[in-house]
C-alpha positions in Angstrom: 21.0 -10.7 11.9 20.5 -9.3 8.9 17.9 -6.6 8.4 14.8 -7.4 6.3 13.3 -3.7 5.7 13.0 -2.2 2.3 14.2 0.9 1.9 12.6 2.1 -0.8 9.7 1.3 0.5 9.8 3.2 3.5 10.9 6.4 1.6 7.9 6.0 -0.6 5.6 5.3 2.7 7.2 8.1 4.5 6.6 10.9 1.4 3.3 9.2 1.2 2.1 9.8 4.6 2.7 13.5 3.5 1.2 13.4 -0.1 -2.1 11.8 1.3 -3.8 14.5 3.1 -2.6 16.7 0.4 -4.3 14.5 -2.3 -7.4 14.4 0.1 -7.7 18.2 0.4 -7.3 18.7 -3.5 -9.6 15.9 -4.6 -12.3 17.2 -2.2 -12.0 20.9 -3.2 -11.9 19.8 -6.7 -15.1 17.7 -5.9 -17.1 20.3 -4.1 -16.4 22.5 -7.6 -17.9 20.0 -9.4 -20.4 18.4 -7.6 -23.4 20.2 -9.3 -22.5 19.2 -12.3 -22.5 15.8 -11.7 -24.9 12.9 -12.7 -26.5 11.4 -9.7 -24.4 8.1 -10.0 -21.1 9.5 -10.2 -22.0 11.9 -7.0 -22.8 8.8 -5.5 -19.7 6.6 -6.9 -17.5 9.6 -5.8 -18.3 9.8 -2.1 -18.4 6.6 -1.7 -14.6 6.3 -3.2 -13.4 9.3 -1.1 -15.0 8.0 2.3 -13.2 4.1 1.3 -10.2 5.3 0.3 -9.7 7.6 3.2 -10.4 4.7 5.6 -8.4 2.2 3.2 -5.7 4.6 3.3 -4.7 5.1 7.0 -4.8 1.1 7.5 -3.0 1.0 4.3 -0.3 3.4 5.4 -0.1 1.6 9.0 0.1 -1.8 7.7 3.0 -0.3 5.7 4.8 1.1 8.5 4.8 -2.0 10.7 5.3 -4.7 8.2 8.6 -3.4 6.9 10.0 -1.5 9.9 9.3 -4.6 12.1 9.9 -7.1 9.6 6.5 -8.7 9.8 5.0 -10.7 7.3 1.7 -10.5 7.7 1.4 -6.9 8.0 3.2 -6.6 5.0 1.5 -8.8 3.1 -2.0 -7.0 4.4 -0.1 -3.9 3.0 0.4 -5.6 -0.2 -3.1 -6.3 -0.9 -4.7 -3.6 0.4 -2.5 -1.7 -2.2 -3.1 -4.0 -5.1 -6.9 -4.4 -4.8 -8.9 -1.6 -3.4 -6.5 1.2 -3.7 -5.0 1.3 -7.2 -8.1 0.2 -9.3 -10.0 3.1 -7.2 -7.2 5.6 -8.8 -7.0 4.0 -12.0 -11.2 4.7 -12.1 -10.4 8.1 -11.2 -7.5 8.8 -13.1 -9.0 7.4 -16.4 -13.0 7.6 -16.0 -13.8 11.0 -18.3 -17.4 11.1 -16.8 -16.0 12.4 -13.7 -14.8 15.5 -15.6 -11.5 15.8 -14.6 -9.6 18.9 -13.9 -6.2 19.4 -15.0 -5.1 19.7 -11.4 -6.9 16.8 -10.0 -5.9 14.6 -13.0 -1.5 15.6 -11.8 -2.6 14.5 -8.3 -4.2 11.4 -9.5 -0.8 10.8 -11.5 1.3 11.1 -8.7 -0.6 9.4 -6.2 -1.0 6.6 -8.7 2.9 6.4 -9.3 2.8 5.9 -5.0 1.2 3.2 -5.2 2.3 1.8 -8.4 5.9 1.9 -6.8 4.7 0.5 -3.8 2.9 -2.7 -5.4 6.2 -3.9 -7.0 8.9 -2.7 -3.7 6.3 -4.1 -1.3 6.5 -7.3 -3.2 10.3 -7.8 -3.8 10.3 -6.9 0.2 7.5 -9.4 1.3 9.5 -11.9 -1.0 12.8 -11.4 0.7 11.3 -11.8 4.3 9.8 -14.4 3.8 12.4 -16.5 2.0 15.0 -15.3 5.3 12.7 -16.2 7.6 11.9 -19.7 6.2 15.1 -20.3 6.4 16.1 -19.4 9.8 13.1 -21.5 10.5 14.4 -24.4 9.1 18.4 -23.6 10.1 16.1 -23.8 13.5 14.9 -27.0 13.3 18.1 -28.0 11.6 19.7 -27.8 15.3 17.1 -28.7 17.2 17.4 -32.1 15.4 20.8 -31.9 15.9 21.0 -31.7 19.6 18.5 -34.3 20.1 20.2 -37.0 18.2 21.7 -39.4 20.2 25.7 -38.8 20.4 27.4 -42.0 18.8 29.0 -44.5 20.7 
């Protein structure tokens, strides 16, 4: 039985779980600073990405922590995407949109938290790839000796 868990990956969940609410607290501080100066549209964009990255973030995180620790591909794989499609995009558009007039210190924890997840995308792959080649392949070793038991013994 060999063990299926990555890691790396679970270091970089772990500090994550730690870095989040961090990120949170700067991010809001840093938007209540600027709020009034603001267009309308980007106070609207910006709620709107802290309240779905908040709530992307704790299934994110949980997905995560099941997939890999209890070697479960479809958690893993939920993990995957929810990392790949709402998450890093979101911090790319924060990291990267100047309309948002980022501050020096909510532009470092846009950096790191962006590195998270950019670490993530690729371990979390290599991970889900290894699983799910192992666990083919006991699947068919499986069926392998199930076939071989019910063959008829000769003579």
């Amino acid at each position: 039985c060999e063990i299926l868990s990555s890691l790396p990956l679970q270091m970089s969940l772990y500090f994550n779980v730690y870095f989040f609410p961090f990120w949170w607290l700067i991010t809001v501080a840093v938007l209540y600073v600027k709020y009034p100066a603001l267009s309308d549209y980007y106070k609207f964009i910006l709620v709107t990405i802290m309240i779905l990255v908040s709530l992307t973030e704790l299934i994110r995180l949980y997905l995560g922590y099941v997939g890999n620790l209890l070697e479960k591909v479809p958690e893993l794989a939920g993990f995957w995407l929810l990392t790949l499609l709402p998450q890093l995009p979101i911090i790319l558009f924060l990291l990267f949109n100047e309309g948002l007039k980022i501050h020096s210190l909510e532009r470092a924890v846009h950096i790191i938290f962006a590195a998270f997840l950019s670490f993530q995308v690729v371990a979390a792959f290599f991970a889900l790839r290894r699983m799910v080649n192992t666990l083919a392949t006991r699947f068919r070793l499986t069926e392998f000796h199930r076939l071989e038991e019910q063959r008829p013994a000769p003579g």
